[in-house]
C-alpha positions in Angstrom: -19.9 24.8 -19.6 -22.5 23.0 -18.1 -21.6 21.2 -15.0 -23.4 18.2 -13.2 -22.7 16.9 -9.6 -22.4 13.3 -9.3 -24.0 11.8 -5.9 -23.4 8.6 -4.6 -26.3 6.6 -5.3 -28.2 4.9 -2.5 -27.2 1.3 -2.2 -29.9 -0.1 -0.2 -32.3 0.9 3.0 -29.6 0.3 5.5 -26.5 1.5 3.5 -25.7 5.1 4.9 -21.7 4.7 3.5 -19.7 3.0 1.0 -15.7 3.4 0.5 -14.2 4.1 -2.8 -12.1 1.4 -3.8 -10.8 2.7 -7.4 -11.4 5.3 -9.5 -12.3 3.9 -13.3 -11.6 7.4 -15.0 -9.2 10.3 -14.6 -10.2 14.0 -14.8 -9.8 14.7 -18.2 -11.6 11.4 -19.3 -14.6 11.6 -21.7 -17.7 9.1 -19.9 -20.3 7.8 -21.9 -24.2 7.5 -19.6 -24.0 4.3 -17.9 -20.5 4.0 -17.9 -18.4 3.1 -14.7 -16.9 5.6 -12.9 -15.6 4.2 -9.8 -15.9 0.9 -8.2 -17.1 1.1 -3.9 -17.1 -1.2 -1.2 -19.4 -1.3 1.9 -19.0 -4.1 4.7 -20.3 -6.2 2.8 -20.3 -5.8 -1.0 -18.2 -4.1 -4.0 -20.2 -2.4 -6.8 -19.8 0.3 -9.2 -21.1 3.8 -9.5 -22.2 4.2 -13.1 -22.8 7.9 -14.5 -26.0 9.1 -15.4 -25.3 11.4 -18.2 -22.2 11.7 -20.8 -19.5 14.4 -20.6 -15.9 14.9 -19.5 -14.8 14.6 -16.0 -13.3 17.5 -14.8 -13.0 16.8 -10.9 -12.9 14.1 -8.9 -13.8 15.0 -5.2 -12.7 12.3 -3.2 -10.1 9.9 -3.4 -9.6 6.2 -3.0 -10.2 4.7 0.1 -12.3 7.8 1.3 -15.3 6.9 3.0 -18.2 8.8 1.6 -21.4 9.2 3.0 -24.6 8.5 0.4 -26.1 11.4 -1.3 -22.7 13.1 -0.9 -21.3 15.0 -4.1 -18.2 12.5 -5.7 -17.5 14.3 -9.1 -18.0 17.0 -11.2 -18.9 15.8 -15.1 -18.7 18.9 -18.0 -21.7 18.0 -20.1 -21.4 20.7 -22.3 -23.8 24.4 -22.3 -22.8 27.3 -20.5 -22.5 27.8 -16.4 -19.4 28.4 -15.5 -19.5 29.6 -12.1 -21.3 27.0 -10.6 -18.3 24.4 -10.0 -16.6 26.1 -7.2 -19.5 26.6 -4.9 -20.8 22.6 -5.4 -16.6 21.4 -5.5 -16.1 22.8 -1.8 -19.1 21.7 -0.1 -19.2 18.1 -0.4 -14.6 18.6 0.8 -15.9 20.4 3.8 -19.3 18.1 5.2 -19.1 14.7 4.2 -19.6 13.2 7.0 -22.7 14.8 9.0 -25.2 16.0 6.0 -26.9 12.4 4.7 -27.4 10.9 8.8 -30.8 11.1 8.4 -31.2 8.2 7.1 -28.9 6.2 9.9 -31.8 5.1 12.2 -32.7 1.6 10.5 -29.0 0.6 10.4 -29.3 1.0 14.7 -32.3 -1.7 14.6 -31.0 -4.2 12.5 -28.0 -4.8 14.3 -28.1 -6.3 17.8 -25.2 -8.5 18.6 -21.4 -7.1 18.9 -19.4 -7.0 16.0 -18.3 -5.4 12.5 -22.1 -4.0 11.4 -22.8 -2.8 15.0 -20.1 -0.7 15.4 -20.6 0.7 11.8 -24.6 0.8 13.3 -23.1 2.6 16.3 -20.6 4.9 15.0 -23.4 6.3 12.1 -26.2 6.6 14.8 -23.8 8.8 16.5 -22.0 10.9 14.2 -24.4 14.2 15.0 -22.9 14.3 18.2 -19.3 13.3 17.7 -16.9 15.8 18.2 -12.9 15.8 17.4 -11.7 14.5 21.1 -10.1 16.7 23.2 -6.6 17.1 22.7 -6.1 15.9 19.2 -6.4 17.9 16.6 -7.0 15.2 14.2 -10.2 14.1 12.7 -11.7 10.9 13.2 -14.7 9.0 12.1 -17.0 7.5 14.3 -16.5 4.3 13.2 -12.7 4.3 14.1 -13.9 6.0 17.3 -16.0 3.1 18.4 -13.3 0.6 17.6 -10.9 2.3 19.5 -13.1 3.1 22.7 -14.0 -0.9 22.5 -10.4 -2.1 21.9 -8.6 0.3 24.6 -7.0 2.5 22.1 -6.5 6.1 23.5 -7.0 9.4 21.6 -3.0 10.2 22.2 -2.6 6.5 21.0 -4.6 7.2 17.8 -2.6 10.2 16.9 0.9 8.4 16.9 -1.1 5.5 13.8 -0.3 6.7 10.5 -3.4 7.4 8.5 -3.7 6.0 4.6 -6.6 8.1 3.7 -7.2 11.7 2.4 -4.7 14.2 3.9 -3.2 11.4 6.3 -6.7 10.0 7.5 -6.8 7.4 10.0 -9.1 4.9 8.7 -10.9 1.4 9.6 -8.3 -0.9 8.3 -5.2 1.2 9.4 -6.5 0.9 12.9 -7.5 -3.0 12.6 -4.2 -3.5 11.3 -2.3 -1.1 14.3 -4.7 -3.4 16.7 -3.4 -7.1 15.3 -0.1 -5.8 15.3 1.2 -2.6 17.8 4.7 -3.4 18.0 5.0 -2.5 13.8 4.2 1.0 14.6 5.5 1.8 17.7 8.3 2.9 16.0 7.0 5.5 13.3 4.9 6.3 16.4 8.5 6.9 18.6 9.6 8.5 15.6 6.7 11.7 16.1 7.1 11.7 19.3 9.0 14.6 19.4 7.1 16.6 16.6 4.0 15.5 18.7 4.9 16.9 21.4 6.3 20.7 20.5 3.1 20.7 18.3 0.3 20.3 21.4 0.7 21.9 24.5 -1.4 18.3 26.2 -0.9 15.3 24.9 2.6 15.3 26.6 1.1 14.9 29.9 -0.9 11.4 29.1 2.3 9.7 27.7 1.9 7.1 30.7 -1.6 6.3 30.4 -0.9 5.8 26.7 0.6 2.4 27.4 -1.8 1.0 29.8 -4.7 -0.5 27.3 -1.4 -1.5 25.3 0.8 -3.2 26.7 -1.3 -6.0 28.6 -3.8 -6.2 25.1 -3.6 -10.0 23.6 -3.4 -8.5 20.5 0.6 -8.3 19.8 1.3 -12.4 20.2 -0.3 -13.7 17.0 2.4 -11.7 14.7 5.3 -11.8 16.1 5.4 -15.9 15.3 5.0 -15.8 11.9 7.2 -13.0 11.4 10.0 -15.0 13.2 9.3 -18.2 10.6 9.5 -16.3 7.2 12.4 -17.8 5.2 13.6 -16.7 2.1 11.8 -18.1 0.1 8.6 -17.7 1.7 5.9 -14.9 0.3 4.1 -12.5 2.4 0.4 -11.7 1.2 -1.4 -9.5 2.6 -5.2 -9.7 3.2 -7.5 -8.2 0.9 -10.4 -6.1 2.2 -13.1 -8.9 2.4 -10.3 -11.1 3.7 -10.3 -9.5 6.7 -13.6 -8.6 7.4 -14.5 -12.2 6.8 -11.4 -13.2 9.4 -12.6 -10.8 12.1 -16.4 -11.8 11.6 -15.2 -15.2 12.1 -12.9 -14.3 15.4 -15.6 -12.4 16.9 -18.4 -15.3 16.3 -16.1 -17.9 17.9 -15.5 -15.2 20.8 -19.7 -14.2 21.3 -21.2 -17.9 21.0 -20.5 -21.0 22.5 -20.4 -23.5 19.1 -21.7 -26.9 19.6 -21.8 -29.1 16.1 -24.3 -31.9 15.9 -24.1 -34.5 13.1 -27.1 -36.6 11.1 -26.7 -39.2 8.3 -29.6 -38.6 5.8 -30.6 -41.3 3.1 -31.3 -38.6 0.0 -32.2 -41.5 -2.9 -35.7 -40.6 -3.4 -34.4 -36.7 -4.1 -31.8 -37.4 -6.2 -34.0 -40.2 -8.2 -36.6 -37.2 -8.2 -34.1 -34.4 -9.6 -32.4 -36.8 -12.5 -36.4 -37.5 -13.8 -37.4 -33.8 -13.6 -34.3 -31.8 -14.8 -34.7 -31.7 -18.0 -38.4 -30.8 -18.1 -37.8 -28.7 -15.5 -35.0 -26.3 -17.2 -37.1 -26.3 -20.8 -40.9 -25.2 -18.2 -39.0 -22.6 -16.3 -35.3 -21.8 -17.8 -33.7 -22.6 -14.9 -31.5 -25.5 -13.5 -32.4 -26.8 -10.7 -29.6 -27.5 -8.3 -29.9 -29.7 -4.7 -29.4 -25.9 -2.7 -33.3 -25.1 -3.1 -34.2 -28.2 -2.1 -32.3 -27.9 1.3 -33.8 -24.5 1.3 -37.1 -25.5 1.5 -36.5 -28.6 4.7 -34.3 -26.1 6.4 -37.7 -23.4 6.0 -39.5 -26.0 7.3 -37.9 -27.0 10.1 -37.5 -23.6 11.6 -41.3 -23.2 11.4 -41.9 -26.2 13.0 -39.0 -24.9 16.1 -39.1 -21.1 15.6 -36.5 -20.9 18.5 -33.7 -21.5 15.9 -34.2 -18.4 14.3 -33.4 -16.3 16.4 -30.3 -13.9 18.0 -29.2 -12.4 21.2 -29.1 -9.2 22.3 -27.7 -9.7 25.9 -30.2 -11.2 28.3 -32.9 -11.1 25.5 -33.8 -13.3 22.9 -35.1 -11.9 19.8 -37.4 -14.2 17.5 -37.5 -13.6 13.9 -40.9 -12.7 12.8 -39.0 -13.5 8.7 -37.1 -16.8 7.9 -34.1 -15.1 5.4 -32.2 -18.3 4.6 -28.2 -16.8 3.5 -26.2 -19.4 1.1 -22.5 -19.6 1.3 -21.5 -18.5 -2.1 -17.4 -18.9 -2.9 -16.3 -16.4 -4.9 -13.5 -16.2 -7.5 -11.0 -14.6 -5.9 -11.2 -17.2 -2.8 -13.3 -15.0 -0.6 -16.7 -16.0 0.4 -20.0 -13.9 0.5 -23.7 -15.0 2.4 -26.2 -13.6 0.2 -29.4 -13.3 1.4 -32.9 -15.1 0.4 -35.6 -13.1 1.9 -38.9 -14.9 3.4 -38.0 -18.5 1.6 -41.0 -20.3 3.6 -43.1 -18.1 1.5 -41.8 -19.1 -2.1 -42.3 -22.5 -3.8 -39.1 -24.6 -5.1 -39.7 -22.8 -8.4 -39.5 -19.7 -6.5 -36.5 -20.4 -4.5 -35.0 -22.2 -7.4 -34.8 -18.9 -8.9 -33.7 -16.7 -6.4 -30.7 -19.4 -5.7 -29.6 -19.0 -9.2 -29.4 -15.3 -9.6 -28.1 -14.5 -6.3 -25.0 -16.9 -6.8 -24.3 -15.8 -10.6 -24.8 -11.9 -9.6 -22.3 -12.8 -6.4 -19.9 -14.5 -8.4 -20.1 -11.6 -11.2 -19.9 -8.6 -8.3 -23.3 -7.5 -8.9 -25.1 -8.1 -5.3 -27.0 -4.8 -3.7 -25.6 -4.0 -0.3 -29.2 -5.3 1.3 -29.3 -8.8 -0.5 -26.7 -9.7 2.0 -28.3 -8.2 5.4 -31.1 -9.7 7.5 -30.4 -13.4 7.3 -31.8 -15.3 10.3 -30.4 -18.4 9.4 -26.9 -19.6 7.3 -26.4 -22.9 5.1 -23.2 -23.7 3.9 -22.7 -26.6 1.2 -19.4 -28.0 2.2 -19.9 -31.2 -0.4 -19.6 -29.0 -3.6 -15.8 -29.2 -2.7 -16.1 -32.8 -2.2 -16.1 -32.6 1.3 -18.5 -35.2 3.6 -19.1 -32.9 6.6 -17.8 -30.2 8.4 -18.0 -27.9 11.7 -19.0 -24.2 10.0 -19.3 -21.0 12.1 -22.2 -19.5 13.1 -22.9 -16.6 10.9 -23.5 -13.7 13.7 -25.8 -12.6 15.0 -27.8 -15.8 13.5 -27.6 -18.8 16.1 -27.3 -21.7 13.9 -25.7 -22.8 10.6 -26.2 -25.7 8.6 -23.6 -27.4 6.3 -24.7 -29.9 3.7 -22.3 -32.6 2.5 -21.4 -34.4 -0.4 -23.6 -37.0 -1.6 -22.4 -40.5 -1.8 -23.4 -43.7 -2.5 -22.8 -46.4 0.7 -24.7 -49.5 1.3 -27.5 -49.1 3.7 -29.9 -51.2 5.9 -33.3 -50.4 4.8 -36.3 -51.4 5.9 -39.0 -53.1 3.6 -42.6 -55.2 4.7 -40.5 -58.5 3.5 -37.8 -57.6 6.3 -34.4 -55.4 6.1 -32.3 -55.7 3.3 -28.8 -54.0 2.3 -29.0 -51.5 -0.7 -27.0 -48.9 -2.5 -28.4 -45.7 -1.4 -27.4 -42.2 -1.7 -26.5 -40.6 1.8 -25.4 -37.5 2.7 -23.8 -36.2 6.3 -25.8 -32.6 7.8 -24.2 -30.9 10.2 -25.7 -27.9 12.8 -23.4 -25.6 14.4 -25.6 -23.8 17.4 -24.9 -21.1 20.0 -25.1 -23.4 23.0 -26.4 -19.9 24.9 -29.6 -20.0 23.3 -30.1 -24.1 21.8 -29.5 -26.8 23.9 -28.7 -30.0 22.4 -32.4 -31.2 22.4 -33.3 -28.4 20.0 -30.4 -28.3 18.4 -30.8 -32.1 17.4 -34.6 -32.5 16.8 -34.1 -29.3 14.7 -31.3 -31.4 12.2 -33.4 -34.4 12.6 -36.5 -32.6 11.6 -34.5 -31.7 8.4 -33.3 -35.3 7.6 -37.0 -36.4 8.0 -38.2 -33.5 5.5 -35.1 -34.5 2.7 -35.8 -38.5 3.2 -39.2 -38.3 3.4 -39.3 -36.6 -0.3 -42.4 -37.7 -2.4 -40.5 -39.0 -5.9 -44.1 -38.1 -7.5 -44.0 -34.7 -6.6 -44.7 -32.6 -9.8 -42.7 -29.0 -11.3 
């Protein structure tokens, strides 16, 4: 037989991981080139690992919810011939170094992040895993990631070993210990129930036991559960988060902890764009096959703006303020299963509204369909969020870290309106629309903060209705 070693494919410059998620065929399954074989997640996306040839799968060599590092060996596919002997030597390699043979290509992931959170302690924990050792007294493996989150949450090595581990062979991985940190109480008592095993299998970890419950038992953490828990009624249904669903909540806790939000509101008169888009839609969509939507229109006065006040694209790394040399605008994009993604267009001062027009309508149809690259949702310096498609006026989003500003867009309605005209003002039906700019009051006072959404209005109300496609 003839066997070929599936890698995981690189998923973008700054992607050095991915978790598998599901396995789409069993060992013993025939594949067909191109056809899925497992489905992966990184922080920020889900996508599928196609194979590149056809043959039977004969091993799979990790499992679901591993975390696997890019390059690393995944499966072994039989595509017919004669080598026999090969299989063994490539099965046991990838089992025994998963984690330190690919970090070569860790570095970039280090500079793109600069502001606490989720991606900088993945940055962190990959930077560092050439070094990282097993800590002393445990016996266990850990990753750095789940390293990193326990040093900055006050979660000891003895601690660690007492969390029960939903990964390969018992692993302790990212989402067991987010979960053990929301909610220590639901498993002290597994970990009470190993004390005693624990203890008659390490000679050490005895003597710790007190400092053990020191980061504990103060920690915040254990209030928010135990209220709901005491409010379920019978008839009442427990769900429990998806993956994305709790990245997304502990993006959004840790933005509301790392900036100070201020919201700032502007009533913008949008007649002359809407007038403009209902007389160039059509002709539009037959020139350049696309629909074109109010989003790149915002786009391009939000792109504006910031090159007018370049201090709203920026982000904080401590005491320093780091200004974005790129304007990536992200786009709130709600997905089907009720989750939301941010992807990414890159450099949108540089492209014209055909351009942008474009780039909005195959980033949301490849986000709704699964289909965004890992990097198509990195590097934004700036977040709008269009709270009108729901039929919403305004609202007060959260910054997208580490960006310092986010714009919502409202719904468009039509109001009566003082206008101004040479024969004096005058009340008309005109099509207005709410803005609204969260900022990190650390970095934008209110004076930039509101010339900034002002200088947007202007751009949207000042729209030239003669403007041609």
């Amino acid at each position: 037989m003839a066997k070929y070693q599936l890698l995981l494919p690189k998923m973008g410059e700054s992607v050095a991981e991915a978790t598998i998620i599901k396995w789409n065929k069993a060992v013993g399954d025939r594949i067909e080139a191109d056809e899925t074989v497992m489905e992966i997640a990184t922080d920020k996306v889900d996508s599928e690992v196609p194979s590149p040839v056809s043959g039977k799968l004969v091993e799979r060599l990790c499992n679901e919810n591993d975390v696997v590092q890019v390059g690393s060996a995944i499966a072994i596919i039989d595509t017919g011939g004669e080598s026999e002997e090969e299989a063994p030597a490539q099965q046991e390699a990838p089992k025994d170094t998963p984690v330190p043979a690919p970090r070569a290509v860790e570095e970039p992931t280090v500079a793109a992040a600069v502001v606490p959170g989720i991606d900088q302690l993945e940055a962190r924990s990959e930077a560092t895993d050439e070094t990282a050792e097993t800590p002393k007294g445990s016996g266990r493996f850990y990753s750095p990631l789940v390293k990193n989150i326990a040093a900055q949450e006050g979660v000891s090595v003895e601690e660690l070993d007492r969390i029960p581990g939903s990964g390969a062979e018992g692993r302790l991985t990212k989402d067991d210990l987010l979960s053990y940190i929301q909610n220590p109480a639901a498993y002290r008592a597994a970990a009470q129930a190993q004390e005693v095993p624990k203890a008659a299998a390490a000679s050490e970890p005895v003597k710790p036991e007190a400092v053990v419950q020191k980061p504990v038992e103060p920690a915040p953490q254990p209030e928010p559960k135990p209220t709901p828990a005491a409010s379920v009624s019978g008839g009442d249904e427990i769900i429990e988060m998806d993956r994305m669903r709790r990245l997304i909540a502990d993006h959004m806790v840790m933005s509301k902890q790392t900036s100070p939000h201020v919201t700032s509101f502007i009533e913008a008169d949008v007649t002359n764009i809407v007038q403009w888009r209902e007389k160039v839609k059509s002709a539009f969509e037959k020139k350049e096959g696309e629909k074109i939507t109010f989003t790149p229109i915002f786009i391009e006065a939000v792109a504006r703006a910031i090159r007018d006040m370049p201090m709203v694209n920026v982000s904080v790394n401590g005491n320093q303020i780091i200004k974005k040399a790129n304007i990536n605008i992200g786009m709130a994009t709600a997905l089907p299963s009720g989750n939301l993604i941010v992807p990414v267009i890159k450099r949108a001062d540089e492209l014209n509204l055909v351009g942008l027009t474009k780039a909005v309508n195959d980033l949301a149809n490849r986000a709704r369909n699964n289909k965004l690259l890992p990097d198509e949702v990195r590097e934004g310096t700036f977040t709008i969020t269009n709270v009108g498609s729901f039929g919403n006026v305004m609202g007060t989003p959260i910054i997208n870290q580490p960006q310092v500003a986010i714009l919502a867009v409202g719904a468009i309605k039509k109001k009566p309106a003082v206008i101004e005209t040479p024969q004096g003002d005058m009340i008309a039906i005109r099509h207005m629309m709410f803005l609204s700019l969260s900022y990190d009051h650390r970095v934008v006072d209110g004076a930039l903060g509101g010339s900034f959404l002002r200088r947007i209005a202007d751009y949207l109300e000042k729209w030239d209705t003669n403007r041609g496609i």
